[in-house]
C-alpha positions in Angstrom: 10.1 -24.1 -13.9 8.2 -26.9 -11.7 9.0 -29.1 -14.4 12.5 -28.2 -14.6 12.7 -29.1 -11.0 11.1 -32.2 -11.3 14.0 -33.4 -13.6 16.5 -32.5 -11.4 15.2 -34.6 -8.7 14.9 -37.4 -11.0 18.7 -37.2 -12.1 19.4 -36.5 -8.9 17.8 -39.7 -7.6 19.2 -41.8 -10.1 22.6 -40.3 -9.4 22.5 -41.3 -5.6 21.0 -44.5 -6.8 24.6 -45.1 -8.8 26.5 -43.7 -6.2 24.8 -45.8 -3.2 25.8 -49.0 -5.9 29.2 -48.0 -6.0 30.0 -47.7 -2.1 28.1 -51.4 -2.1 31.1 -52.5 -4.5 33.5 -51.0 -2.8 32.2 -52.1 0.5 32.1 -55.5 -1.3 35.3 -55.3 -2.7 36.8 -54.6 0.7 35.0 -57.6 2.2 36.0 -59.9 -0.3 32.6 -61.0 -1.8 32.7 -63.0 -4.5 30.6 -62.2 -7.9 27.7 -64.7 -7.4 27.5 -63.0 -4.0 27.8 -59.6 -5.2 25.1 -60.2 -8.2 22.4 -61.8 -5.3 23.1 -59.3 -3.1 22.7 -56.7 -6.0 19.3 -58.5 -6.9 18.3 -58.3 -3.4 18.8 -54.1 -4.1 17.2 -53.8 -7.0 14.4 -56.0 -6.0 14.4 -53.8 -2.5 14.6 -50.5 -4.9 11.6 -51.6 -7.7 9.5 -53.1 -4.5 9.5 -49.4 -3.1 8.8 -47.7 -6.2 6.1 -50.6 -7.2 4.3 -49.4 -4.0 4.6 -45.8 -4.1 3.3 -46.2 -7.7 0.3 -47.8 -6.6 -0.4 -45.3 -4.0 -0.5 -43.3 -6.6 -2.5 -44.5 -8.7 -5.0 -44.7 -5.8 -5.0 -41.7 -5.6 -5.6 -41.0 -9.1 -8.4 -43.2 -9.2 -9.8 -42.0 -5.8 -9.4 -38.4 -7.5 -11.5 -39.6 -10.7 -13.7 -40.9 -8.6 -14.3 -37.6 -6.1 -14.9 -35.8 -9.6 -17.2 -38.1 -10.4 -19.0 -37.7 -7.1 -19.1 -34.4 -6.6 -20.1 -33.5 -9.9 -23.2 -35.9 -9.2 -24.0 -33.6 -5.7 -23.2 -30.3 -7.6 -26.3 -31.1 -10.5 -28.2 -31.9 -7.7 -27.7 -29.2 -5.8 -28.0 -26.7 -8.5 -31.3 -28.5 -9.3 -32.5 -28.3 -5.7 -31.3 -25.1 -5.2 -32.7 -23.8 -8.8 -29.6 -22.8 -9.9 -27.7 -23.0 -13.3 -25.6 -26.2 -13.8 -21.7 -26.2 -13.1 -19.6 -25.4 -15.8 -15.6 -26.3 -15.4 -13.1 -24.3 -16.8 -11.3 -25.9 -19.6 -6.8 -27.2 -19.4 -7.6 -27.6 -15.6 -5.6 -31.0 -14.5 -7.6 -33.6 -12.6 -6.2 -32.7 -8.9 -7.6 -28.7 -9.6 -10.9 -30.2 -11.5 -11.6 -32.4 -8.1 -10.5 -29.3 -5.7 -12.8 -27.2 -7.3 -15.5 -29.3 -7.6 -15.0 -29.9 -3.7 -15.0 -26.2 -3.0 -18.2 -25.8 -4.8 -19.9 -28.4 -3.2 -18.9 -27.5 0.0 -20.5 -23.5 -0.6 -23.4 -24.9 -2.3 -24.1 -27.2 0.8 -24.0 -24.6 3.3 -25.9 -22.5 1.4 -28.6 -25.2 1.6 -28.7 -25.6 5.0 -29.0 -21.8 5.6 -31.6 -21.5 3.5 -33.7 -24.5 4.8 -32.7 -22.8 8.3 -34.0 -19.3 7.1 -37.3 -21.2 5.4 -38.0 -22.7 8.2 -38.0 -19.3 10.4 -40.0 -18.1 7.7 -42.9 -20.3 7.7 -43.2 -20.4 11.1 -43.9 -16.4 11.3 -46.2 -17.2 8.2 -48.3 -19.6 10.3 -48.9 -17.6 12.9 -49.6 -14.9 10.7 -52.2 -16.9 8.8 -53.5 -18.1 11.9 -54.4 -14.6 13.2 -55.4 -13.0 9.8 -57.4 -16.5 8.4 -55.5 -16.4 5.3 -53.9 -18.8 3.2 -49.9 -19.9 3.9 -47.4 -19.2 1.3 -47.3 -22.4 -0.3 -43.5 -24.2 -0.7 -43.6 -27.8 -1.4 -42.6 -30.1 1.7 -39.0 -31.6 2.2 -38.1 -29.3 -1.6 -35.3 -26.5 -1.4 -36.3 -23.0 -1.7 -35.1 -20.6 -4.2 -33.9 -17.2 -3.9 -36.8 -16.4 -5.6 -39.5 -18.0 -3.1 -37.9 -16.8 -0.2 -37.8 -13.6 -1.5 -41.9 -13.8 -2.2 -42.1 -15.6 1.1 -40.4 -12.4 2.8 -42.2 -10.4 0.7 -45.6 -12.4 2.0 -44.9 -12.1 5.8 -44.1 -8.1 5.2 -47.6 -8.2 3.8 -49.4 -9.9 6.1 -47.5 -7.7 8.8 -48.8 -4.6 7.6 -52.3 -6.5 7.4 -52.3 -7.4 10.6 -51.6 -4.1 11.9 -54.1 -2.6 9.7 -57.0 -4.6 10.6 -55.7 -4.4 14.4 -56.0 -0.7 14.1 -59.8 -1.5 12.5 -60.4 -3.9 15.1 -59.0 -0.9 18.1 -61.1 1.6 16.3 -64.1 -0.3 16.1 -64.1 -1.8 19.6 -63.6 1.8 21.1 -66.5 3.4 19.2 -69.0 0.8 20.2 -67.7 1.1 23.6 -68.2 4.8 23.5 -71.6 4.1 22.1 -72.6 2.2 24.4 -71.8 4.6 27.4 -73.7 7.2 25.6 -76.4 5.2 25.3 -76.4 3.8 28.6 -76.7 0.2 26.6 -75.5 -2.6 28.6 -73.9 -5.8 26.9 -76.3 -8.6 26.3 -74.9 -10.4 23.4 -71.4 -12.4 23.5 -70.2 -10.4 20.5 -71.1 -6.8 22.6 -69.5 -8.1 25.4 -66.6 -9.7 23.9 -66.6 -5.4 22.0 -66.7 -3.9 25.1 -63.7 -6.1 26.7 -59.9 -4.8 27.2 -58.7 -8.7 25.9 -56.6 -7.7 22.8 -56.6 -11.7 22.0 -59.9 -12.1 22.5 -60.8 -11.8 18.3 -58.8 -13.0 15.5 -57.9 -10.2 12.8 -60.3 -12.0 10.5 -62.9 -10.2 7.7 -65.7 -12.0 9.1 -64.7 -10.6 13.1 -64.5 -7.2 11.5 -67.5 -6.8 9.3 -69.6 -8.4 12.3 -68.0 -5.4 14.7 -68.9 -3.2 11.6 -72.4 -4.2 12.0 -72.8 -4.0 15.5 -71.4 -0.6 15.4 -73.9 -0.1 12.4 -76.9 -1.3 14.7 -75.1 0.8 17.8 -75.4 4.1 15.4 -78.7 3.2 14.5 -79.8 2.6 17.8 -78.4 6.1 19.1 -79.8 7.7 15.9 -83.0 6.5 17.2 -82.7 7.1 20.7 -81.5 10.8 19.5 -84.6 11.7 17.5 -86.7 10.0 20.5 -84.9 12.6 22.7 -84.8 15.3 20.0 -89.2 15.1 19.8 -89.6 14.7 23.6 -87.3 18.2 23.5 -89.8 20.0 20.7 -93.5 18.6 22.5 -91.7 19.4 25.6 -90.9 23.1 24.3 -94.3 23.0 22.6 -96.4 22.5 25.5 -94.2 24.9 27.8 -95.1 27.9 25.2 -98.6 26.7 24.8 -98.6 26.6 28.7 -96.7 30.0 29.0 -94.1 28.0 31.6 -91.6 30.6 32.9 -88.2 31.0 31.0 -86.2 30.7 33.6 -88.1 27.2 35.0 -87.8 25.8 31.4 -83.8 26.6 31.8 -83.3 24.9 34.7 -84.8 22.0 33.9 -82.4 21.5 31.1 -80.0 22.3 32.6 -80.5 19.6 35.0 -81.0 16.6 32.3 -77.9 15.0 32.1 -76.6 11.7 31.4 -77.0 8.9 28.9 -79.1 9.1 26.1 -81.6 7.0 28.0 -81.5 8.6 31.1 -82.4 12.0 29.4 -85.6 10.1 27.5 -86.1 8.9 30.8 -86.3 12.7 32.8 -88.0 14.5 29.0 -90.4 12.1 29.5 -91.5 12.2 33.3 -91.4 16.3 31.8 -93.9 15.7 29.0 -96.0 13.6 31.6 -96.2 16.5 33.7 -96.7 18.8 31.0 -99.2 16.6 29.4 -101.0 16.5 32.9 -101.0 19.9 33.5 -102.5 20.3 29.9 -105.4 18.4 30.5 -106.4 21.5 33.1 -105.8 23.9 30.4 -107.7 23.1 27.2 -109.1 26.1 25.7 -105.9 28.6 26.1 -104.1 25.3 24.8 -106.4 24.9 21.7 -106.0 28.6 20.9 -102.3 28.8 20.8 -102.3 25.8 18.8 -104.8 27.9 16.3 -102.6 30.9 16.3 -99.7 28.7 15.7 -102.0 27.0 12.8 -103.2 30.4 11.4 -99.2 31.6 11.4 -97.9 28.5 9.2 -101.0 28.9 7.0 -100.0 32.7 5.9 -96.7 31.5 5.8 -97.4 28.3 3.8 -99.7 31.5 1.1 -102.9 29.2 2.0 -105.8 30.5 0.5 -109.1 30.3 1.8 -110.3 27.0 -0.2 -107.1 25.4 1.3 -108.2 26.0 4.8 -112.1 25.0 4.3 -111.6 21.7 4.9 -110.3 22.4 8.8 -112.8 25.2 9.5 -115.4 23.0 11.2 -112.6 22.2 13.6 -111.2 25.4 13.6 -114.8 27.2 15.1 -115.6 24.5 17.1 -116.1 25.7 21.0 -116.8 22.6 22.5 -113.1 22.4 23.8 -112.0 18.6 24.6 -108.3 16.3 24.0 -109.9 15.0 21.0 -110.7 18.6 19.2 -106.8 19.3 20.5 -105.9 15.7 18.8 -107.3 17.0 15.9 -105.7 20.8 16.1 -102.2 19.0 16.6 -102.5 16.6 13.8 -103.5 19.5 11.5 -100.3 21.3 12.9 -98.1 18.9 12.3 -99.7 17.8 8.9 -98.9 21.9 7.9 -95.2 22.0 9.2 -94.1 18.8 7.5 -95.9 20.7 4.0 -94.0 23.8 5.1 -90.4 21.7 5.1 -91.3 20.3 2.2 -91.9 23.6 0.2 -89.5 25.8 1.7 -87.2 26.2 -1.1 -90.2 26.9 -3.3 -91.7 29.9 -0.6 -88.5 31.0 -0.2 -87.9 31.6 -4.4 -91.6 33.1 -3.8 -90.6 36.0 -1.7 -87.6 36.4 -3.6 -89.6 36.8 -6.8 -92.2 39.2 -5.2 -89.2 41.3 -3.9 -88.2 41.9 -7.2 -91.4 42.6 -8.2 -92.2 44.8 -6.2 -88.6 46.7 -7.1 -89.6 46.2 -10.7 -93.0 48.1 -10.5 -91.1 50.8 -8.5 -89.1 51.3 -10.8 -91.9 51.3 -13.1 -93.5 54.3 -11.4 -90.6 56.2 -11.3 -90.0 56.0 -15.1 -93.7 58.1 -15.1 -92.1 60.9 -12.9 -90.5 63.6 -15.0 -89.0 65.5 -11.6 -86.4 62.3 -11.9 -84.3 63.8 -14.4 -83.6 66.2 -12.0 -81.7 64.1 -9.7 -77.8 64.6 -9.1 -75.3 62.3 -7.7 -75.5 59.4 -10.1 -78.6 58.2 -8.7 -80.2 57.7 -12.5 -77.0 55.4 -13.2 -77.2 53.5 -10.0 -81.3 53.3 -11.2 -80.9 52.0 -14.1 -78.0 49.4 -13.1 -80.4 48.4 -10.7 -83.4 47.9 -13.3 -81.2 46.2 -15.5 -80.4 43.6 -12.6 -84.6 43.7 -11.8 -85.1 42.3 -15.2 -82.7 39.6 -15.3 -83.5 38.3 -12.3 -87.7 38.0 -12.4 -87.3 35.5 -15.6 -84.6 33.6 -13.9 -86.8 33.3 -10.8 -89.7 32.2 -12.8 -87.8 29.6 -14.5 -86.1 28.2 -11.3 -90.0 28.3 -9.5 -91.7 26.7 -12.5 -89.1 23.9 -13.1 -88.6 23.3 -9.2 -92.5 23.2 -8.5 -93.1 20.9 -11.7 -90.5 18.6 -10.6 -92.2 18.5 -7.0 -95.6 17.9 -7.9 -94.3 15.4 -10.4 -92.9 12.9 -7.2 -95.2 14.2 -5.0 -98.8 13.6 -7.0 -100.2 17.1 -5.6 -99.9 21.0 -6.9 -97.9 23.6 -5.2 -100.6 26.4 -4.4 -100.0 29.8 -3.8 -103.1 31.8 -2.4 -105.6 28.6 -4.1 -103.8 29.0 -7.5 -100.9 27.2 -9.3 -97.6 29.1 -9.0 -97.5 30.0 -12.6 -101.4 31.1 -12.8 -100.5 33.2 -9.5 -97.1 35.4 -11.0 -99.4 35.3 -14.6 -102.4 37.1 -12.3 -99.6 39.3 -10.9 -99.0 40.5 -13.8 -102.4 40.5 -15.5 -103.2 42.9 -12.2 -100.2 45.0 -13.5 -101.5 45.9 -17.0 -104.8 46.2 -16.0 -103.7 49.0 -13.2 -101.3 50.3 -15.9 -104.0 50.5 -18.2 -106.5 52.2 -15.7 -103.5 54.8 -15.1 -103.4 55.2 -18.6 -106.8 56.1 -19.0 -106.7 58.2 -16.0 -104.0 60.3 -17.9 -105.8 60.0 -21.0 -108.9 61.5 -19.7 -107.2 64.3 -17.8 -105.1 65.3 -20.8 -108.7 65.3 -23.1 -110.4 67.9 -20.3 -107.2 70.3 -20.1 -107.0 69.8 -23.6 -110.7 70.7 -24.0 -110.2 73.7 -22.5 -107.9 75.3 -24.8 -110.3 74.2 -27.9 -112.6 76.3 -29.3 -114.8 75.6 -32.8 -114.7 78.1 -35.7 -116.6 78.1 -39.0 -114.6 78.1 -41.8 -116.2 78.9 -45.9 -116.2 75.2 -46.9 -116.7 73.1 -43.7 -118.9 73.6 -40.5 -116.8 73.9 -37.7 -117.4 71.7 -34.4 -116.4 70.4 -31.0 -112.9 68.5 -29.8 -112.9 64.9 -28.9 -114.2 65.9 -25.6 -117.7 67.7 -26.8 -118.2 71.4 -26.9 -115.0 74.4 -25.9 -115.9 75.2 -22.3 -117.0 78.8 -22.4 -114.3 80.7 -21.1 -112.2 79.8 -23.8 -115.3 80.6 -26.2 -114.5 84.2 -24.6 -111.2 84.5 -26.2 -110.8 86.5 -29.4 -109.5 85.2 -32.2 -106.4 87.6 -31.8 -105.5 85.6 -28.6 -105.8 82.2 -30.2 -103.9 80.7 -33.0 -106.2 77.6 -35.1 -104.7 74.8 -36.4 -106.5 72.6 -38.5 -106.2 69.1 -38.7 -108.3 66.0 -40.6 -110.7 65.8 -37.4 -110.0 68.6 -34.3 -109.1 72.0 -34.3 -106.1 72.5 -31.2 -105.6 76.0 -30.5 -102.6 77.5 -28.8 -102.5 80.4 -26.8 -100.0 82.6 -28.8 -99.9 86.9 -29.7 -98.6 86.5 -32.9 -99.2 83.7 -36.1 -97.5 80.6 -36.2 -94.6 80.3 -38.5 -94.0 77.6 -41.7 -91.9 75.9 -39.0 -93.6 75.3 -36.1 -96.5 74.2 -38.7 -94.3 71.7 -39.9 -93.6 70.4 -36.4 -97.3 70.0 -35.5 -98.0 68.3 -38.5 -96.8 64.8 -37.6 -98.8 64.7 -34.4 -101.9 66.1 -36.1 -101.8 63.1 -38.1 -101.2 61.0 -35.4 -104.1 61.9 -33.1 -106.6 60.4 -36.9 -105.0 57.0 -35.7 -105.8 56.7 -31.8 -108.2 54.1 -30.2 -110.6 54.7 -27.4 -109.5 52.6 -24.0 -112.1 49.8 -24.4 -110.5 47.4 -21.5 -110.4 50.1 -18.8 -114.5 50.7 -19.1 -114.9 47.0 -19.5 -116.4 45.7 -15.8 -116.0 42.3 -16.9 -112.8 40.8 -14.9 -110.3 38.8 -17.3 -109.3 35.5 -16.8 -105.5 35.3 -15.4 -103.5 34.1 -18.6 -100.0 32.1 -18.7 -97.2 35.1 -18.7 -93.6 36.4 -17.8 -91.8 39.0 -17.1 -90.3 37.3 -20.5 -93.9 38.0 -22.1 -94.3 41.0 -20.8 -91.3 42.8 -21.9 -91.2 41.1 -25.5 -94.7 42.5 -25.4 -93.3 45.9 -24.6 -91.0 46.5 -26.3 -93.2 46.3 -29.3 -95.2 49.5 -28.0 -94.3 52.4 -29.9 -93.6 55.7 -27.6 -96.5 58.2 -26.5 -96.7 61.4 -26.7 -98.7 64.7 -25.6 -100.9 64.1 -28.3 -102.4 60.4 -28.6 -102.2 59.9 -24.5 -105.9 59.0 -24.9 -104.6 56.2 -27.4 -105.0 52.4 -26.0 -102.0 50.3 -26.9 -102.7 47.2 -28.4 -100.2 44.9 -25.8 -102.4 45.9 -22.8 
């Protein structure tokens, strides 16, 4: 269509062209002008007409040239911009004329430009907040190259940096607060005035005063570190000053009420209560001094109480008994009394644990031979109520627990005398020699009862034995020697005789014995050929205490085979 236009125009021109040449001829024609006239006069035209159109063709192709040449250019500023800017290169659209080529070359430029300058405008914002950042925080700046253009990409990481070190900064300014306020409260507890820069500097209200550095905050770290410390100190200084304090007022028998209100009246800092505790021991030391001997023999009941409760036996306590008995009362015998004091408690924190486990074990041991005894009393069985089941449930807990106790004691106490280089005593003997006494003392009193029954059962038993003759073999006596003489009164009518391989047991009865009840006896007859006679019960000599359990001691009986009426006079082989 545009070209169609163009056309016209030309045809049009070129007509008004002819049409302006003919009114010249017929203004010529009118005038009278001759044809040399007419053909200089045309010259002059055409020379007028091609002059005009020689310049307006030059102009043109200026412009064509300056067109080329503003392609040219900015094609020149667009590469480097794209390479400044790290972008990819320019890339024309292809059947664009040279007029569109150079406009959108221009426009491109032109976007690309301001872009630059906003970015060296936002860069420049940027690294001024990372400065200052750096500054306070000590850290390296985000490194961009001087006088070079900043991608996308590094101003992204550049934000991305200064968000960082934002959140650093208030991180370590909370650390920094945090730290500054708890020495400062510190030091008001203490009472501790400032004497180094960096304390006072702590102790300040100048925010600015410290730069958010590591080095600032592990320094406050440490002086908070040495402030703890200090109080820790000045805390157990207090804390002892409190016990000899307390100490001295029971070994004084000070008033309760007196003792109250001077407690009540310590206040302060931590060094202004060491301060008043002390002037209080001083005055309790003093009045000490006056009072020696009721002093040395609280300090000896006090002694004699964490001895039982430490299970000293008497070798343990030899060594102090020449202190203990002495009467000539002076601050060097109480030196001595103290010393031994304190020398018991710090063995009675240490071992604790272990006395504790102790009484837990002798608890159960004492439930456990309880329980023992009660399994001897036939009148049990007569109980109602569930009390057997609860009894037995209550056994069966006993028995678990009194190996497991002797396992925790025995591996606790090894490991202890292991670091510490000294044996656990209980009553002068190891822990595991004083449970294996314990229960050495058990079987022997077991095996005493035993006897006991035995020998009662023998004498009733020897009273309802009498010896007979009989046509083969001689009769004679029971195991306990001759039939007491009123059953040698009975008559044979009264008395049924049973013979066995080596006693004769006779049984009240008015009538024979049947095949049965023959039968029955039978079994124990033979039994009673196979018992032994009690030799460790009449043995005076004392056994040494042996290693054993309650593991031991069970394994051991549940190998015993049942008693009965008959071989009660038996000694079992386990005890």
């Amino acid at each position: 269509m545009s070209s169609r236009r163009s056309e016209a125009l030309a045809f049009s021109l070129v007509t008004g062209i002819n049409n302006a040449m003919a009114r010249l001829v017929d203004i010529w024609d009118n005038i009278g002008i001759m044809e040399e006239q007419r053909v200089e006069r045309m010259e002059t035209v055409k020379q007028h007409i091609e002059g005009l159109l020689n310049d307006m063709i030059t102009e043109e192709e200026a412009l064509k040239l300056r067109i080329r040449a503003n392609i040219i250019t900015f094609k020149k500023q667009l590469d480097t911009l794209c390479l400044e800017m790290s972008m990819d290169p320019y890339k024309m659209e292809e059947g664009l004329t040279v007029l569109q080529i150079e406009k959108n070359l221009r426009l491109r430029v032109e976007v690309l430009t301001k872009e630059k300058g906003e970015r060296l405008k936002e860069l420049h914002g940027l690294q001024q907040q990372d400065k200052e950042l750096c500054v306070e925080l000590c850290v390296t700046p985000y490194y961009i190259p001087t006088g070079s253009m900043p991608s996308c990409t590094q101003l992204q990481e550049l934000r991305e940096h200064i968000q960082t070190l934002s959140e650093e900064k208030k991180s370590r300014a909370k650390v920094f607060s945090g730290l500054r306020e708890d020495i400062r409260k510190l030091m008001e507890e203490m009472g501790h005035e400032p004497e180094t820069s960096l304390e006072k500097e702590s102790v300040g209200h100048d925010e600015d005063v410290f730069l958010l550095t590591h080095e600032n905050i592990k320094a406050l770290k440490l002086l908070l570190c040495q402030m703890e410390v200090k109080k820790e100190s000045l805390t157990n200084t207090l804390a002892e000053l409190k016990e000899r304090s307390m100490c001295l007022w029971n070994r004084l028998d000070a008033l309760e009420q007196d003792c109250n209100v001077f407690q009540e009246s310590v206040m302060g800092t931590l060094s202004d209560q060491i301060t008043q505790w002390q002037g209080e021991l001083d005055r309790l030391t003093d009045l000490q001094k006056t009072r020696l001997e009721d002093v040395i023999d609280k300090v000896r009941q006090e002694l004699v109480a964490f001895w039982d409760k430490c299970n000293m036996g008497p070798e343990q306590r030899e060594p102090f008994n020449a202190h203990f008995c002495d009467n000539n009362v002076t601050e060097e015998l109480l030196a001595l009394h103290d010393a031994a004091l304190l020398k018991v408690k710090n063995y009675y924190d240490q071992v604790k644990p272990f006395l504790e486990a102790l009484q837990r074990w002798e608890k159960y041991w004492a439930l456990f031979q309880d329980f023992e005894k009660k399994a001897n009393d036939p009148n049990r069985f007569s109980n109602r109520g569930g009390a057997l089941l609860k009894e037995a449930k209550e056994k069966v807990k006993v028995q678990k627990m009194l190996p497991k106790l002797e396992e925790e004691l025995k591996k606790g106490v090894e490991a202890w005398e292991n670091d510490q280089g000294s044996a656990f005593l209980v009553q002068g003997q190891r822990v595991m020699t004083y449970i294996s006494s314990q229960w050495e003392e058990y079987k022997q009193q077991r095996g005493k009862e035993k006897s006991e029954r035995a020998a009662l059962q023998t004498s009733k038993k020897g009273e309802m034995t009498t010896p007979f003759k009989t046509p083969t073999k001689r009769a004679h006596g029971g195991i306990n020697g001759p039939t007491p003489n009123k059953i040698r009164k009975k008559t044979p009518s009264q008395l049924t005789r049973v013979r066995s391989s080596s006693t004769f047991i006779s049984v009240p009865s008015s009538k024979p014995l049947s095949q049965v009840q023959m039968q029955k006896m039978r079994p124990l007859e033979s039994s009673s050929s196979q018992r032994t006679p009690l030799l460790e019960c009449n043995s005076t000599e004392r056994k040494q205490p042996v290693e054993i359990s309650y593991s031991d001691f069970a394994s051991a009986l549940s190998k015993k085979t049942s008693d009965s009426v008959f071989n009660s006079t038996e000694k079992d082989p386990t005890f």
